[in-house]
N, C-alpha and C positions, 0 to 999 in steps of 0.2 A: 288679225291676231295670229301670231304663229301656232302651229299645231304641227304634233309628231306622233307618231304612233311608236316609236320606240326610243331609246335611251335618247337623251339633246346632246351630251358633247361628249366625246370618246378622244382624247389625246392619244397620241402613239409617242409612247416613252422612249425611240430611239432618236427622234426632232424632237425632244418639250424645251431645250434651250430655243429654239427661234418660237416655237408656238406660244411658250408664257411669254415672251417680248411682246408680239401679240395683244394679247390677251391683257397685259399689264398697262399697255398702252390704252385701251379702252377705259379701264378702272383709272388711270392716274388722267386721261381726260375730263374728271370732275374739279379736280383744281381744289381737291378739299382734303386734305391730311387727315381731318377729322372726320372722314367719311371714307377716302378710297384706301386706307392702310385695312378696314375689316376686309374688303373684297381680295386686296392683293394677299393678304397673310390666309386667308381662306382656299383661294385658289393654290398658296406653298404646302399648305396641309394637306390639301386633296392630292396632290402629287405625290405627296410622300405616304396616300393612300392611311391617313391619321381622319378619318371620315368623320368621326363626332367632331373631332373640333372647327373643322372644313366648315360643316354646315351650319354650328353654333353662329360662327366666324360670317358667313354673309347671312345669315339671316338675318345680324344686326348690323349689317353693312347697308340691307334694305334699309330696315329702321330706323340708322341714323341719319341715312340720307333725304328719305320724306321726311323729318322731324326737325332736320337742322335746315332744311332747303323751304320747309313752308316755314318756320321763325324767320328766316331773311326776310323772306316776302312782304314781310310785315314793319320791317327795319330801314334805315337810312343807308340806302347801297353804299355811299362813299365811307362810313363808320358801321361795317357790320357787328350786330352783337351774338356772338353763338355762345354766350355765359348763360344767359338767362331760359335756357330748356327749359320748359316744364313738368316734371317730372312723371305726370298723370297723363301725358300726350305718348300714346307708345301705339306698337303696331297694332292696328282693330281696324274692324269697316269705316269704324267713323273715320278715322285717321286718312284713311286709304280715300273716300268720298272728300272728304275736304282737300284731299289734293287735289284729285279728278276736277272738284269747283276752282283750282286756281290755276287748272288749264297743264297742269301736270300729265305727263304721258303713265298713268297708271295700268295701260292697260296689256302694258310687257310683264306683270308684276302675275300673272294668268298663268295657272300649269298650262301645259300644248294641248291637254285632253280635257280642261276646264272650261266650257260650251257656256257655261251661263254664271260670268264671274260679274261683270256688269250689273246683273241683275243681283243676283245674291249679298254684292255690296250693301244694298239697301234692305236686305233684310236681319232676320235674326240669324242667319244661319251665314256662321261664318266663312270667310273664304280659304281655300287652301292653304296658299302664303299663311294666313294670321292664324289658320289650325296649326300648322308645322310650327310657328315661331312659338306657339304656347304651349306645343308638348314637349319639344327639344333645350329651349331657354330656360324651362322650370324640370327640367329632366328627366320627363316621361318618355321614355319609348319602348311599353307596352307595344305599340300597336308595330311595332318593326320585329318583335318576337319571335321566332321563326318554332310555328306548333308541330310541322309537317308530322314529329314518330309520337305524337300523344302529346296532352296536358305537361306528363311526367318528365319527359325527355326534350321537354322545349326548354329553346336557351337564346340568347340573344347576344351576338360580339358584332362589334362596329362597323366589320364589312357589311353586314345587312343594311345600314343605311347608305352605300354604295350609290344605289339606284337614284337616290330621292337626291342627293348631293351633285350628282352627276345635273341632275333635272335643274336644281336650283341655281347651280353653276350657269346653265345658259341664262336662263331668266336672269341672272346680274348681268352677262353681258349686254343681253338687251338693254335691260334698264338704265346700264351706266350708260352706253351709248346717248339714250333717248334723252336720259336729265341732261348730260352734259350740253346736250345742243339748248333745253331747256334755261339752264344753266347762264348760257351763255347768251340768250334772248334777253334775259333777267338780271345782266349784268354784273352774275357772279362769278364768270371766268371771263379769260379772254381769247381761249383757244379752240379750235373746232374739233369735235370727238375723230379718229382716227374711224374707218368703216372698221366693221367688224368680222372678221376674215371667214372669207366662205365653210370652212370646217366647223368653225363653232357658232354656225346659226345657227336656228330653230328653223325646220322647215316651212314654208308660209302656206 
């Protein structure tokens, strides 16, 4: 499982034309409109340093991807149906566990400092990914607040989720990597994911 001790992906704004080509290419290696336009339009916001929407933006790039990729599973590959979602299927352990049983690479979906994500799937306490996705998606962030000069004088603007955006940016490139080969075992694309370029790993 990858693990970093500090930020996972750092662009240098004077190459981001060849690095988002990059980086695009990974996200557009799922073969899914309906799944890789959140990741790429998430990754256009982060650049343009627009952080809440960034991180809204692949947080449901995750979730539409485990959501619409375990519904094929269950479908006629030659007539896929991705109409019939179910609306009560969203990002949670359970969600995340029922991938993991259908042989899914879940375990890129892990912050780098997340030691016991595996385990915590199966319990009641939920894991990072699905805590982020339920305080940002319903429009909590409280806990990105910044108290440092008192109670009184805390305030919270966008750049404060800098950090967490940065973070979850790599974990998409993981992940779309990982589905897409996934993907394409499952005969839901036909192409093989591009590697994913030494700058924007995660350290292993």
């Amino acid at each position: 499982m990858a693990a970093s001790e500090t930020f996972d992906y750092k662009p240098r704004h004077n190459i981001w034309h060849f690095r988002y080509r990059e980086v695009q290419n990974v996200f557009l290696s799922l073969c899914a409109a309906e799944q890789h336009w959140f990741f790429l339009q998430g990754h256009d916001a982060y650049l343009e340093r627009l952080y809440l929407p960034a991180l809204s933006s692949l947080l449901n790039g995750i979730e539409a991807s485990l959501r619409v990729t375990l519904h094929l599973l269950n479908k006629d590959k030659e007539h896929p149906d991705i109409w019939a979602l179910s609306p009560y299927r969203v990002l949670s352990n359970k969600l995340i566990l029922q991938a993991q049983e259908a042989g899914m690479p879940v375990q890129y979906l892990a912050f780098s400092e997340e030691k016991d994500f595996l385990e915590n799937l199966k319990s009641d306490n939920r894991v990072e990914i699905v805590e982020l996705r339920n305080d940002i998606c319903h429009g909590n962030v409280t806990k990105f607040i910044n108290t440092e000069l008192g109670p009184e004088e805390s305030f919270f603007v966008p750049d404060l989720l800098r950090t967490v955006t940065e973070k979850v940016l790599a974990i998409s490139v993981d992940w779309c990597q990982a589905l897409a080969h996934f993907r394409k075992a499952n005969g839901f694309s036909h192409y093989d994911p591009p590697d994913v370029p030494k700058w924007a790993r995660r350290k292993l």
